[in-house]
C-alpha positions in Angstrom: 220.8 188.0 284.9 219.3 191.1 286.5 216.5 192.8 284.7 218.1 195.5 283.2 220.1 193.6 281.4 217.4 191.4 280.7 215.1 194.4 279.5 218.6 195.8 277.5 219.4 192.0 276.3 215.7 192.3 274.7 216.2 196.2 273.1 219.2 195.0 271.5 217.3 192.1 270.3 215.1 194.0 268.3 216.7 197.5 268.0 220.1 196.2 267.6 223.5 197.3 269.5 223.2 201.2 267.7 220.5 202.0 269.2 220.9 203.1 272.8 218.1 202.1 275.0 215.7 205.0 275.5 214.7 207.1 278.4 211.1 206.6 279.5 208.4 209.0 280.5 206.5 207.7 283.3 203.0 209.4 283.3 202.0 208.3 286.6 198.2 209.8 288.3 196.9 208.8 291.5 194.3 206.2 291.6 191.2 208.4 292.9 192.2 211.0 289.8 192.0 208.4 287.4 189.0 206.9 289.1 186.7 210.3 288.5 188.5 210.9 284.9 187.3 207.3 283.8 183.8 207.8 285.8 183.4 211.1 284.1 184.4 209.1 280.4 181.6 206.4 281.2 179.0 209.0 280.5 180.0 209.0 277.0 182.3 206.0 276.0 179.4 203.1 276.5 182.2 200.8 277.4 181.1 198.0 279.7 184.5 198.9 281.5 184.0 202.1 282.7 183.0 201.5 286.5 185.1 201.3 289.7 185.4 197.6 290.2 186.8 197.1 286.1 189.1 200.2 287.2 190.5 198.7 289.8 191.2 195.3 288.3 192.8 197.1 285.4 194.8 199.3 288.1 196.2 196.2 290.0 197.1 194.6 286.8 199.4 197.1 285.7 200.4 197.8 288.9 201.5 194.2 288.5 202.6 193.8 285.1 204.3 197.4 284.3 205.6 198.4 287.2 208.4 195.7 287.6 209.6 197.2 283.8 209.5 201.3 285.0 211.7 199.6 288.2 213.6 198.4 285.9 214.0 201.7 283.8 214.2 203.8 286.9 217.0 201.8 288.1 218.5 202.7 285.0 218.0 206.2 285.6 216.1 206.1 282.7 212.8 207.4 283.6 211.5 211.0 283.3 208.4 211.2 285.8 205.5 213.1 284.8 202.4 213.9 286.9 199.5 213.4 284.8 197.3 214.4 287.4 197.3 217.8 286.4 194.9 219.5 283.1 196.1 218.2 280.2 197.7 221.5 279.4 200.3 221.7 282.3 201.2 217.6 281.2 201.8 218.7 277.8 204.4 221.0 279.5 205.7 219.1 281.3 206.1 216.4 278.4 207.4 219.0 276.3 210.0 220.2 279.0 211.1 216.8 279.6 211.8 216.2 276.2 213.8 218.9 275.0 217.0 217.2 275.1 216.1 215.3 272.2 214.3 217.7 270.0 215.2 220.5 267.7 212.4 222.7 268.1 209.3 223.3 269.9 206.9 222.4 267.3 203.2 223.0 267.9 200.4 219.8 268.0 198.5 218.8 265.3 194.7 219.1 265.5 194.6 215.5 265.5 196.7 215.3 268.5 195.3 218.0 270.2 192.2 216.2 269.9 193.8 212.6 270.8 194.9 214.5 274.1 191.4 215.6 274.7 192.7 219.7 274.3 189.6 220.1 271.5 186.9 218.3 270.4 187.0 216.1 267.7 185.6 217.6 264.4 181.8 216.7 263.7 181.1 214.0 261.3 179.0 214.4 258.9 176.3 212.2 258.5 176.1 209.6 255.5 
């Protein structure tokens, strides 16, 4: 069986035969990109994680363990590529352009996913 119908086999499995398997966006960033974003997060996140050597474990993993399903996907012709390299801005363009075919309008972000997409800062909490 190859692996697209494995990967469809599975959809259909849990989606059932209605529902058409979906197209994928691909955010893919270089690994020096992500290196300085997740260097530039470890002065704030205090995760034991944030340093090169955790980086690129976590890099060859999913290189690894994810790739062979976008290959999958892709050979499908069922992958939209997006370069999340760029400010987070330009991405959420290029998300937005990418998706079109499947919405209705262009609907603005909520603050909460503005601020899940690091475009503002999370709202102060106060203290209790």
């Amino acid at each position: 069986m190859c692996e697209l119908t494995f990967v469809a086999t599975g959809w259909q499995e849990v989606f059932g035969s209605a529902a058409a398997m979906p197209t994928m966006l691909f955010f893919e960033c270089p690994l020096p990109v992500l290196e300085e974003r997740i260097l530039g997060r470890a002065k704030f996140s205090g995760r034991s994680d944030d340093n090169v050597e955790s980086l690129r474990k976590r890099f060859v993993t999913y290189k690894e363990e994810t790739m062979p399903i976008v290959d999958v996907f892709r050979a499908g012709n069922k992958v939209v590529d997006v370069d999340s390299s760029k400010p987070r801005t330009e991405v959420w363009d290029l998300v937005k352009e990418a998706l079109k075919e499947w919405s209705t309008k262009d609907e603005a972000l909520t603050e909460r996913s503005q601020c899940l997409l690091g475009m503002l800062p999370w709202p102060k909490r106060e203290k209790k």
